[in-house]
N, C-alpha and C positions, 0 to 999 in steps of 0.2 A: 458878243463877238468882238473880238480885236481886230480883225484880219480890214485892210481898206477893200471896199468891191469900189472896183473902177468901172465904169461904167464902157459899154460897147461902143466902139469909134471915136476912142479917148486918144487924140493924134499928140498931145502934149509929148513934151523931152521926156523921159525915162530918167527919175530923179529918185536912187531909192531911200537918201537921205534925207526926202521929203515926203517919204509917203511910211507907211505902217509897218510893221514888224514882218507882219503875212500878210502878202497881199493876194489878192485874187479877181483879174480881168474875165469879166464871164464874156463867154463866145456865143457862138452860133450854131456850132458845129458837132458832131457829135465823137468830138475830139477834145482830149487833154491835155497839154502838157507840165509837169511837174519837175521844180527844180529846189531841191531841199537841200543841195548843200554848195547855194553860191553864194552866200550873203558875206557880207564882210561887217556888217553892222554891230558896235556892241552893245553890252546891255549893263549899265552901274549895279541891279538887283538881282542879276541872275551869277551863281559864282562859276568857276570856271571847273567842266568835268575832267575829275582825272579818277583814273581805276581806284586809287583809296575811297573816293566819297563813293562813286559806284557800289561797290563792296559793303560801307558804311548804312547807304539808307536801303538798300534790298531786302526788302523781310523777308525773303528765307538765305539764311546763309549759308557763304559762298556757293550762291547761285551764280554769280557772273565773278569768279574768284579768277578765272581762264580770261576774259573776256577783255580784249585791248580796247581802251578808247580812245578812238580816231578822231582825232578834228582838224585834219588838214583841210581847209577849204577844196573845191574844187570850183579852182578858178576860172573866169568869165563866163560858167555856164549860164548865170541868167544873159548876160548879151548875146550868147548866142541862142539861147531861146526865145530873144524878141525876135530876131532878125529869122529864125523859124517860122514863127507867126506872122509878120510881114510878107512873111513870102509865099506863105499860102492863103492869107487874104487877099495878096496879090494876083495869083492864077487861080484862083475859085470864088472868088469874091463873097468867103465867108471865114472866121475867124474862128480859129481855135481857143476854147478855156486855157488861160494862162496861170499854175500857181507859183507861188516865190515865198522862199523862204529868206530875208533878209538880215534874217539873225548871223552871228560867227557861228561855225559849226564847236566853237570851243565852248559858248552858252547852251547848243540844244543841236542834238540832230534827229532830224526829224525822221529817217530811215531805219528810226532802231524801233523795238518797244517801249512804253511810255517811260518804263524804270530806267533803264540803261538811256533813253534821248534825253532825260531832263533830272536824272538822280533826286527824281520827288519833289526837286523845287518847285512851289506854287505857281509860280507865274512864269516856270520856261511849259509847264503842263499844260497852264491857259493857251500861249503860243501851239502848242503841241497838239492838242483838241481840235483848234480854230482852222491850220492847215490842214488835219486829215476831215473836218466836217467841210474844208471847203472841197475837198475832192468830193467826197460823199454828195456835196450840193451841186458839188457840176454834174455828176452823174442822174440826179433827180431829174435835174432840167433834161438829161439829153433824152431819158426816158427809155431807153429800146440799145440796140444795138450800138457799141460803142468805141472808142479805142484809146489810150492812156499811154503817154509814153514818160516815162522817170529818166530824167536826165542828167548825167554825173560824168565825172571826168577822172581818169587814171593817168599814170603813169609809169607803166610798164615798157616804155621804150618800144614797144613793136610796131609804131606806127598803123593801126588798128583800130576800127571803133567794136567795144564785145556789145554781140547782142544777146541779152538776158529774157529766158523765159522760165526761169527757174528749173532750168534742166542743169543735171551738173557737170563739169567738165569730166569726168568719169564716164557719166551714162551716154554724151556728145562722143566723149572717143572710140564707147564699144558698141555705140550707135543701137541703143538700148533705151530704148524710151518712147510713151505714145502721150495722146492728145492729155490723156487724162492728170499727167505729171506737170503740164505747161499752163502758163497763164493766159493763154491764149484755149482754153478749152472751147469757150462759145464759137470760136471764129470757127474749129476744125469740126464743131456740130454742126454749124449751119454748112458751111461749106463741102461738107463729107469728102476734106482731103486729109491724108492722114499727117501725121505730126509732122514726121521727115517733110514731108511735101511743104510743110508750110514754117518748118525750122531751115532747113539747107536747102528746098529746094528751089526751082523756077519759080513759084509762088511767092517765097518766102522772102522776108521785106532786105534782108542780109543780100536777097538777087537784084532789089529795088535797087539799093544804096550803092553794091560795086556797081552796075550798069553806070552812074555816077560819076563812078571812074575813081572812089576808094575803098581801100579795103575794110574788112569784116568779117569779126567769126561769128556765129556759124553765117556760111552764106553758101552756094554750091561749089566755088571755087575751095573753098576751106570750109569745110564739113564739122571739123574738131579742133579743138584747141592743140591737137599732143601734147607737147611739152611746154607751152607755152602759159605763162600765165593767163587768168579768166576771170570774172567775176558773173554768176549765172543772174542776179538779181536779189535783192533784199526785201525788206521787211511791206516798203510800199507795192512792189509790185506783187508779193504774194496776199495783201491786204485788201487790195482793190481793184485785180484780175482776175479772170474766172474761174481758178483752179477750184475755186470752193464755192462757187456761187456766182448768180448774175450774169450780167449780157456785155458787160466792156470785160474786155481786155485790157490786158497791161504788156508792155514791153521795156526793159531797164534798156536806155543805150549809157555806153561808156565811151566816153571820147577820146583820144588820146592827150595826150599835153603838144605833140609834133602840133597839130592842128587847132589846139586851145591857146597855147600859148608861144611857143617855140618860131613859128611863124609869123608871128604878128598880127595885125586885127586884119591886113589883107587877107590873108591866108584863111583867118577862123570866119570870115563873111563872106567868102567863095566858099567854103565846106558849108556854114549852116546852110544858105542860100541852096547848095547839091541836096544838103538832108531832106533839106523844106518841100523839094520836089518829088524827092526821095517817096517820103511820109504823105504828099496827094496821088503820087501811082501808087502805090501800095493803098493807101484808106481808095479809091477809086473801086481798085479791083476787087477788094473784099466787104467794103463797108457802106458801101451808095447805097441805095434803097430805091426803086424804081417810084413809089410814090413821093420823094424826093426830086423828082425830076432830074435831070442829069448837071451834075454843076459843071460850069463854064471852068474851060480848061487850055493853058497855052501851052504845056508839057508835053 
């Protein structure tokens, strides 16, 4: 394995030029958070993906002939995924699985399929394996019921964070869609609320987040996207959500840039800090466990 495991109640600075390519802080909780495209990090041996080598090493051809490759970072999402973490170690006094991808997203991204994230090179593959088995290993430990959240950042100007359950904005706008299409399947088994209830409605973590005090599609104030741009969720969330298997859950958030970067680090550490609350009433409501005991809560 490449990936550093940092160990639990590791209070050191956040140095990612000091630690590993992939890293991954195990929790306690049976919570994940996943950030595969903030790294800024480069790499001398890995070359850089652009649509010709794509195209190049795909053994069946023009299979990804359409297929844009994007490596725009999406910036300071791991800082604000620590400062998530913090803050819900802070009012439950247990800590969520942290993964990080510290690579450039121009060496590997980790959200695609392995052909398209590392165009076959050997060692962005290694990388590539190392972060999807660390998710795979936080979910081992967590055992049972669970919940994943994939963390990325857009810029669509809408001042917005999209919530992705791999429903698509087509099916959100003709409000055409059940548990069975989302990655959140296990949560709408256990729970027997149906999809809507737990996509747009009072349930549903898009009601956690505005309660907050910002916006979010879907949530019940905005139901659909209309005409607005969207992103439903990719490659990680439908990999290691329950659409097809298993007890965790996945949810993509999209952040905006107004709140990543636009604002400054005031701005993005008052919003993750709202998320981080956000993310313990919502895992509270759906995902406590009575033989858990009730965790300790200042929200």
């Amino acid at each position: 394995m490449v990936y550093d495991h940092c160990i639990k109640g590791d209070k050191t600075p956040h140095h990612p030029e000091k630690r590993q390519y992939i890293e991954y802080q195990m929790g306690n909780l049976p919570l994940i958070l996943s950030v595969p495209h903030g790294g800024m990090m480069p790499h001398p041996d890995i070359p850089d993906r652009t649509s010709n080598n794509l195209m190049a090493e795909h053994p069946t051809p023009n299979a990804h002939k359409n297929v844009k490759v994007v490596n725009l970072a999406d910036l300071f999402t791991i800082e604000m995924a620590i400062i998530i973490a913090d803050t819900i170690e802070e009012i439950v006094g247990k800590r969520p699985h942290l993964i990080i991808c510290h690579l450039r997203r121009t060496k590997i991204d980790i959200n695609r399929d392995i052909v398209a994230a590392t165009h076959n090179n050997p060692l962005a593959k290694a990388y590539y394996h190392d972060y999807h088995s660390a998710i795979r290993r936080a979910k081992a430990v967590i055992g049972h019921r669970g919940l994943l959240f994939d963390i990325h950042g857009q810029a669509h100007m809408q001042n917005s964070t999209e919530i992705g359950y791999l429903v698509s904005k087509a099916a959100l706008n003709d409000q055409n869609y059940d548990a069975f299409d989302t990655s959140i399947r296990a949560l709408a088994k256990h729970s027997g609320l149906t999809a809507q209830e737990l996509v747009v409605g009072h349930e549903s973590f898009g009601a956690f987040l505005e309660a907050e005090g910002y916006r979010c599609v879907p949530s019940p104030r905005q139901p659909s996207p209309g005409m607005e741009k969207y992103f439903r969720g990719g490659y990680i969330t439908r990999q290691h959500g329950s659409m097809s298997e298993g007890h965790v859950d996945a949810i993509q958030l999209e952040i905006p840039k107004e709140l990543r970067q636009d604002g400054g680090p005031v701005v993005l550490a008052k919003f993750a800090k709202s998320l981080g609350c956000a993310i313990v009433k919502f895992f509270q409501r759906h995902y406590e466990r009575p033989e858990d005991g009730h965790l300790s809560s200042s929200v």
